[in-house]
C-alpha positions as CSV (number, residue, x, y, z in Angstrom):
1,X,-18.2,39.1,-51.1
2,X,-19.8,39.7,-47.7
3,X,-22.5,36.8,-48.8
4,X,-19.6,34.6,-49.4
5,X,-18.2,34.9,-46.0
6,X,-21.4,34.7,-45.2
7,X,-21.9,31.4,-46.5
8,X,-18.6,29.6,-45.2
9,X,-19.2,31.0,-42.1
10,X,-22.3,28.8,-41.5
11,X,-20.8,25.8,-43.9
12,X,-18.6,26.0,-40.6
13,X,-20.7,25.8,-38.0
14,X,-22.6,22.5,-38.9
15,X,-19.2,21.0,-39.2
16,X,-17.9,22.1,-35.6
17,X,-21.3,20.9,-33.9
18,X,-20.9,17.2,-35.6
19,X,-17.3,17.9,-34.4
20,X,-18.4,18.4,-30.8
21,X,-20.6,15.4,-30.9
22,X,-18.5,13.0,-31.9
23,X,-16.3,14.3,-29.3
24,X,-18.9,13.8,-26.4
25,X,-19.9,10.5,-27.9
26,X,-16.2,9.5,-27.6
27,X,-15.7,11.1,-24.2
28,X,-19.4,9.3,-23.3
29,X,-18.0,5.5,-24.4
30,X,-14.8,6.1,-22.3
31,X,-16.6,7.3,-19.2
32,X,-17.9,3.5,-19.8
33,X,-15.5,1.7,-20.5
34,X,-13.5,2.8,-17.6
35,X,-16.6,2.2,-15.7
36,X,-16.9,-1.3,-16.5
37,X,-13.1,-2.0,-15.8
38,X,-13.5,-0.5,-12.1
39,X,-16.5,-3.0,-12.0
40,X,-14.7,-5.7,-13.1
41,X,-12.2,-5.0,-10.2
42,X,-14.9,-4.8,-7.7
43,X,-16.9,-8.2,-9.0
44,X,-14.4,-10.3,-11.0
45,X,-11.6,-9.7,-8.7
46,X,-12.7,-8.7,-5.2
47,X,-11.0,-5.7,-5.2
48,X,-11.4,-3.1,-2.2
49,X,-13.0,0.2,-3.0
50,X,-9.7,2.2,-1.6
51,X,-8.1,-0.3,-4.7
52,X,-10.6,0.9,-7.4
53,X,-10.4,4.8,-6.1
54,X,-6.8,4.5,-6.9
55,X,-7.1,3.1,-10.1
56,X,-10.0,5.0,-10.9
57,X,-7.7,8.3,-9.9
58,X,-5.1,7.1,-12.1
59,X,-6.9,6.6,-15.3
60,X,-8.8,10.1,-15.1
61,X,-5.0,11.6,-14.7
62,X,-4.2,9.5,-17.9
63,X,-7.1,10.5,-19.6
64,X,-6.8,14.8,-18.7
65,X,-3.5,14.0,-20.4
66,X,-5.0,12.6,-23.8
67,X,-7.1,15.2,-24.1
68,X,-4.4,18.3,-23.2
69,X,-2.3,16.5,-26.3
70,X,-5.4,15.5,-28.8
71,X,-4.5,11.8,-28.1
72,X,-7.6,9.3,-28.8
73,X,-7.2,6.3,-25.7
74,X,-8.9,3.8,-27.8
75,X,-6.3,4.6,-31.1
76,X,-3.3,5.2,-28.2
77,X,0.1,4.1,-30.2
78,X,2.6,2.8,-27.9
79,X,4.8,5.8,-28.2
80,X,2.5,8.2,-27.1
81,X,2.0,6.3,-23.8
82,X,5.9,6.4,-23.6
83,X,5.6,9.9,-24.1
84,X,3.1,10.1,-20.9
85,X,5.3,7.8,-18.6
86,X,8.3,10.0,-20.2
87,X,6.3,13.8,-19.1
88,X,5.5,12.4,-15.5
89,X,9.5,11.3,-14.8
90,X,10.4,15.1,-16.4
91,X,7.8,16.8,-14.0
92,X,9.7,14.2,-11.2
93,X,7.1,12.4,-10.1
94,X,8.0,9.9,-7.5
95,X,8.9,6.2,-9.3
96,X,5.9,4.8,-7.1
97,X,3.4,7.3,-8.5
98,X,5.0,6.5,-12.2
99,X,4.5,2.6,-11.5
100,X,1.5,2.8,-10.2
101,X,-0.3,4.7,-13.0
102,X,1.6,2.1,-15.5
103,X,0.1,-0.7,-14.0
104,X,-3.4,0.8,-13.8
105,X,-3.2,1.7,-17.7
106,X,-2.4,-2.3,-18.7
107,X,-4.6,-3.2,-16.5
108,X,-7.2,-1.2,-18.2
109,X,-5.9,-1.9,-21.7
110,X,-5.6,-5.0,-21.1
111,X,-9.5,-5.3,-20.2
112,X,-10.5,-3.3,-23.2
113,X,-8.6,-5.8,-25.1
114,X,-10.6,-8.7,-23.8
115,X,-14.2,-6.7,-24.1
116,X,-12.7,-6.5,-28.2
117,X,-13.1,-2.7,-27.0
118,X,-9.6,-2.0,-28.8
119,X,-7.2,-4.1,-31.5
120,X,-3.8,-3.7,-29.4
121,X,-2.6,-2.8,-26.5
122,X,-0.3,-0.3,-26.7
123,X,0.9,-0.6,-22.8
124,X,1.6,-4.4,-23.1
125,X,5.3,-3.6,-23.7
126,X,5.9,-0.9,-21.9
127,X,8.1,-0.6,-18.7
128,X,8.3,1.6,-16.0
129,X,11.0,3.3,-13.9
130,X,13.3,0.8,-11.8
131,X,12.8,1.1,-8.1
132,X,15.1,2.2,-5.4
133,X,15.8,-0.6,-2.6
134,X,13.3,0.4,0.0
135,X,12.3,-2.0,3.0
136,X,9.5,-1.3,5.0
137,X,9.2,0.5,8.1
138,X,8.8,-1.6,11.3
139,X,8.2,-0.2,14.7
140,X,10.2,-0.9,17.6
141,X,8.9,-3.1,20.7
142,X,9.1,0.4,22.7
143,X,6.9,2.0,19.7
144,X,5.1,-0.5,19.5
145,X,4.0,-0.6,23.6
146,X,3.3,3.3,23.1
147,X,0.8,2.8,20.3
148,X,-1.0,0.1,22.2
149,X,-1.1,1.6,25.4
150,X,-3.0,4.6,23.9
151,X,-6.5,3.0,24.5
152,X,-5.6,0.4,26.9
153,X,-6.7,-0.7,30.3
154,X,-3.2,0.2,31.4
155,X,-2.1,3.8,30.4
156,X,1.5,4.8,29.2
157,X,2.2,5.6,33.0
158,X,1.3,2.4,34.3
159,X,-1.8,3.1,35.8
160,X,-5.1,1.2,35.4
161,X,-7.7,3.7,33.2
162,X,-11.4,3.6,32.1
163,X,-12.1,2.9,28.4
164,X,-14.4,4.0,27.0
165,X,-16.2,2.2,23.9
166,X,-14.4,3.4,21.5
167,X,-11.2,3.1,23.7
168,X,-11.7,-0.7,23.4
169,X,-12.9,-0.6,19.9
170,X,-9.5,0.9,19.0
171,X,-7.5,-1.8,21.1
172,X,-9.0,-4.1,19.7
173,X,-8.5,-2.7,15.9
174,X,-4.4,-2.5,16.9
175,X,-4.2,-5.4,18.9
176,X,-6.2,-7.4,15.3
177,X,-3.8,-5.8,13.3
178,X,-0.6,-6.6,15.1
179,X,-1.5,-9.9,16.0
180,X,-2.5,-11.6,12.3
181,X,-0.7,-9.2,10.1
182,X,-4.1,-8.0,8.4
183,X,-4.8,-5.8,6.0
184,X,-7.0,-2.4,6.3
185,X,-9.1,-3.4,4.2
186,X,-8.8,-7.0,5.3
187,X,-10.1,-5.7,8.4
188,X,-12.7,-3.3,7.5
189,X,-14.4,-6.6,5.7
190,X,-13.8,-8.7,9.1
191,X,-17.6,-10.2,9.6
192,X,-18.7,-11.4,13.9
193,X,-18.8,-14.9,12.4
194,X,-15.1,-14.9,10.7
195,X,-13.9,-15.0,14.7
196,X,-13.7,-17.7,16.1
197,X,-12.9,-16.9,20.0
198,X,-12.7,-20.6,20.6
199,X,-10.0,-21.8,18.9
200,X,-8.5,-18.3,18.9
201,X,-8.6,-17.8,14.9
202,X,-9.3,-15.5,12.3
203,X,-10.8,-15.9,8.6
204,X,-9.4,-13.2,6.5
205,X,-10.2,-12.5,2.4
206,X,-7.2,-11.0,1.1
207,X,-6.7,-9.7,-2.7
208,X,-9.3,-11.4,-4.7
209,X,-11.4,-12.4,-2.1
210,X,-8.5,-14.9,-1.4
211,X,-9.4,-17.0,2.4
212,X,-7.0,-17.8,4.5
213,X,-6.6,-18.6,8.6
214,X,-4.5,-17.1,10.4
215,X,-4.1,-17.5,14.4
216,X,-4.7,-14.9,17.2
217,X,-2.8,-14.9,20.4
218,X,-4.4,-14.3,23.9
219,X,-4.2,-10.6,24.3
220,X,-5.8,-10.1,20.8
221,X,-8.5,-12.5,21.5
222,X,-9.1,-10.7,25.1
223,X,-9.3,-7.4,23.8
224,X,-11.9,-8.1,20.7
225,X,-13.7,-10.4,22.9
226,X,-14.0,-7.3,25.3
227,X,-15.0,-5.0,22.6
228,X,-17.8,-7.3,21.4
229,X,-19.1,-8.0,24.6
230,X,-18.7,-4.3,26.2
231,X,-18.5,-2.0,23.6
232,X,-19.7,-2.9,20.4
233,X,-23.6,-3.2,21.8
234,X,-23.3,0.6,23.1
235,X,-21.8,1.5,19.7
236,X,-24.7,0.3,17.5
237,X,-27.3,2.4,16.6
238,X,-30.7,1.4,19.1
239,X,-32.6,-1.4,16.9
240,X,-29.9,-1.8,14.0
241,X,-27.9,-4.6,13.9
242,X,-24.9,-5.5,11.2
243,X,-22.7,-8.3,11.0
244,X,-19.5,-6.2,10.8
245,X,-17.1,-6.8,13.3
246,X,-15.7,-3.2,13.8
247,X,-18.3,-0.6,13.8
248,X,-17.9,3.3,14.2
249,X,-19.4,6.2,16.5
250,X,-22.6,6.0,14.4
251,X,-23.2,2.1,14.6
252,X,-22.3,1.9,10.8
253,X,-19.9,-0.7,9.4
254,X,-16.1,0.7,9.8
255,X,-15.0,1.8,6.9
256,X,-11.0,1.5,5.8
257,X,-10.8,5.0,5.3
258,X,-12.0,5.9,9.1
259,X,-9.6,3.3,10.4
260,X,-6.7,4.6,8.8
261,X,-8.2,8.3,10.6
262,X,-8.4,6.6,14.3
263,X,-4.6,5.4,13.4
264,X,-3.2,8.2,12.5
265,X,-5.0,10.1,15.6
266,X,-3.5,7.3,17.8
267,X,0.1,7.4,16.5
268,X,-0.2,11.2,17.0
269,X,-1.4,10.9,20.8
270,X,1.5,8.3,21.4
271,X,3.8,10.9,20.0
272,X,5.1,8.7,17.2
273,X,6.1,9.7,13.6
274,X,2.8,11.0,12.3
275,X,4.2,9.0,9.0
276,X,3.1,5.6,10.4
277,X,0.3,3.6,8.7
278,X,-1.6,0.6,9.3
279,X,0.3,-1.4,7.0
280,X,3.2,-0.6,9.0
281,X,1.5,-2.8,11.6
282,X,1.9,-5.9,9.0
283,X,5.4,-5.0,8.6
284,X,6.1,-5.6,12.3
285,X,3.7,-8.4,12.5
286,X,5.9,-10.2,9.9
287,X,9.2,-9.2,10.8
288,X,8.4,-10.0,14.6
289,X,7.7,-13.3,13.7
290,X,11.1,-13.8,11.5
291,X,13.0,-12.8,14.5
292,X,11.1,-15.6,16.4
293,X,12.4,-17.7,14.3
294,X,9.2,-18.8,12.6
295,X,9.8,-20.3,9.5
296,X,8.9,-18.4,5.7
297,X,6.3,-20.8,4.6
298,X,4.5,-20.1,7.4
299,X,4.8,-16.2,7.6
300,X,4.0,-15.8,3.5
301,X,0.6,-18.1,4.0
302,X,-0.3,-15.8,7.2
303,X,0.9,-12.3,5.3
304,X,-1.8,-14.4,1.9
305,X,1.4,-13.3,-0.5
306,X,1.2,-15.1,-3.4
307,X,4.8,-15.2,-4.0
308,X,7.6,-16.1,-1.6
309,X,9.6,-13.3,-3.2
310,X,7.6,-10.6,-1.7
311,X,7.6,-12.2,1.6
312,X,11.3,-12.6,1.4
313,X,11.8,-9.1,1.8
314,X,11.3,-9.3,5.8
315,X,14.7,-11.5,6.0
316,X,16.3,-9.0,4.5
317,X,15.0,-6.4,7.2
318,X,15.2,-8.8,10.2
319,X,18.7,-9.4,9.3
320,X,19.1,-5.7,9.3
321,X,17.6,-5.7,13.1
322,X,20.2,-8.3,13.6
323,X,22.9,-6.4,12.4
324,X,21.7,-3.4,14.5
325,X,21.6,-4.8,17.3
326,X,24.7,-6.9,17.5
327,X,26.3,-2.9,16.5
328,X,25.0,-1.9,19.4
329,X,25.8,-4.6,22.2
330,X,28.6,-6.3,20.7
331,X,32.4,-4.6,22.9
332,X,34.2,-4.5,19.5
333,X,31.4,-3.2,17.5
C-alpha cells in the first residue's frame, strides 16, 4: 500500500512542475505583451512616460487581480472583466480611478487584438461608471499674483529681491505655463530652438506628438529670456550642453516629475491649497482667456484639444465666474 502512495505521490509531482511551467511561460508572454503595448504608446503614439507609468500601473493592478481569481488575460470573457470593474466600485474606488483602469484595459485589448495576440476583445463593450459634473479648478487673479511672486524680482511685499538661478528658472517655468496653457509634459519636452523670442512664440507637441503654436506675451518672454541668458548657463553641468529648455540643479534635462515637485514647493511657500497642480495652471490660462472674450476656436487650437467639447467646458466655468461675481457686486444680489 505504502508503494502505492508511493507511486502517485511522484506520478504528482511531474504533473505540478509542467504545471508551474506553463504558468511562468504564460506569466513570461504577458510581461511581453504588456511590454510591447507600453512601447507602442511611447513610439506609435508619442505618449509621455508619466502617460505609460499610468497605464503601466493599471494593467499590473488588472493583472494581480487575474491571478488572485485564476482568470487567464488572454482567454478573459467579458463577464469576468465586468466582475473586475464591479469589485473595484464595491471596494469604492473613486469613478476616476474605475475609468481610468477601463480605458487602459481596451486600450491594451484592443492592441493585443491587432498583434492577432487574442480572438476578442472582451473590454470592447464594456462601460464604466458615469461621472459626476466636476469643472476644473482655476485660481484667482490674487492666487494667481502669490504663486508668481514666489520667485520673482518683486517679492509678495513689494520689494525688489535677488534670484537666484533657480529663482528664475522657476519664474520662468510659471510664467510658460500660465502664459500658453502648456502641459507638464508639454513643457518638460520644450527644446531652446522651439522659442522663438522674436516673434514671441512657442512650438509645443501635445498628445501624439501633435505641433501646434501658440503665442507668449511680454512678461513670459522676459522672464525665459532672463533664465536662458542668466541662469540656465550657471545651471549646466561645466562642459555639458543639452538642448532642453528647462534644466534642473544638476544640469540634467527637467523632468515632468521634478516640475510638478518645484510646483507643489511653490504653492506651499505662497500659502495656497497644497492641492494645486500644474494643470490647474491650464485651467486658468483657458478660462482667463474666455473671460477676455477670446473666441473658442481659438482657445481649443492653443489648449491642442481635439474636440471642441472638451474645450467647451471653460464656458461653463467662466460663466460660473460671471455668476459669482455679479452675486457679489450686484445691490440686489
Amino acid at each position: 500500500m505504502a508503494r502505492q502512495v508511493k507511486t502517485r505521490a511522484s506520478k504528482r509531482k511531474p504533473a505540478e512542475a509542467q504545471q508551474q511551467r506553463a504558468e511562468a511561460v504564460s506569466q513570461s508572454r504577458i510581461d511581453g505583451l504588456v511590454d510591447g503595448y507600453l512601447e507602442s504608446l511611447r513610439v506609435e503614439h508619442g505618449y509621455s512616460e508619466h502617460t505609460i507609468r499610468n497605464y503601466q500601473v493599471d494593467l499590473q493592478a488588472f493583472l494581480m487581480w487575474c491571478g488572485r481569481r485564476n482568470v487567464d488575460p488572454l482567454k478573459a470573457t467579458h463577464r469576468e472583466l465586468r466582475a473586475y470593474l464591479g469589485e473595484m466600485d464595491a471596494a469604492q474606488y473613486a469613478r476616476t480611478t474605475v475609468n481610468r483602469r477601463l480605458s487602459s484595459m481596451r486600450g491594451f485589448y484592443r492592441w493585443m487584438n491587432l498583434v492577432g495576440a487574442t480572438d476578442s476583445d472582451p473590454a470592447e463593450a464594456l462601460s464604466g461608471p458615469k461621472r459626476g459634473k466636476h469643472l476644473p479648478h482655476v485660481l484667482k487673479q490674487s492666487e494667481m499674483e502669490r504663486l508668481l511672486a514666489v520667485h520673482g524680482p518683486v517679492g509678495p511685499d513689494g520689494k525688489p529681491r535677488e534670484q537666484t538661478p533657480e529663482d528664475m528658472r522657476d519664474q520662468a517655468l510659471l510664467e510658460f505655463l500660465y502664459a500658453c496653457g502648456a502641459r507638464i509634459s508639454e513643457a518638460a519636452g520644450l527644446k531652446l530652438q522651439d522659442v522663438d523670442f522674436q516673434t514671441h512664440l512657442v512650438k509645443l507637441f501635445g498628445k501624439g506628438r501633435k505641433e501646434r503654436i501658440v503665442p507668449l506675451h511680454d512678461l513670459c518672454v522676459d522672464a525665459m529670456r532672463a533664465y536662458v541668458r542668466d541662469a540656465r548657463p550657471l545651471l549646466l553641468k561645466k562642459g555639458e550642453q543639452t538642448d532642453s529648455f528647462f534644466v534642473s540643479n544638476k544640469g540634467n534635462p527637467m523632468s515632468a516629475d521634478s516640475m510638478r515637485k518645484r510646483f507643489k514647493a511653490t504653492v506651499r511657500a505662497a500659502g495656497l491649497d497644497d492641492r494645486l497642480s500644474p494643470h490647474d495652471m491650464r485651467h486658468t490660462f483657458a478660462t482667463d482667456l474666455l473671460d477676455g472674450q477670446a473666441d473658442l476656436r481659438s482657445v481649443q487650437e492653443m489648449l491642442g484639444h481635439a474636440s471642441l467639447s472638451t474645450t467647451q467646458v471653460y464656458t461653463h466655468l467662466s460663466t460660473t465666474r460671471l455668476k459669482d461675481a455679479h452675486h457679489q457686486a450686484h445691490p440686489r444680489a
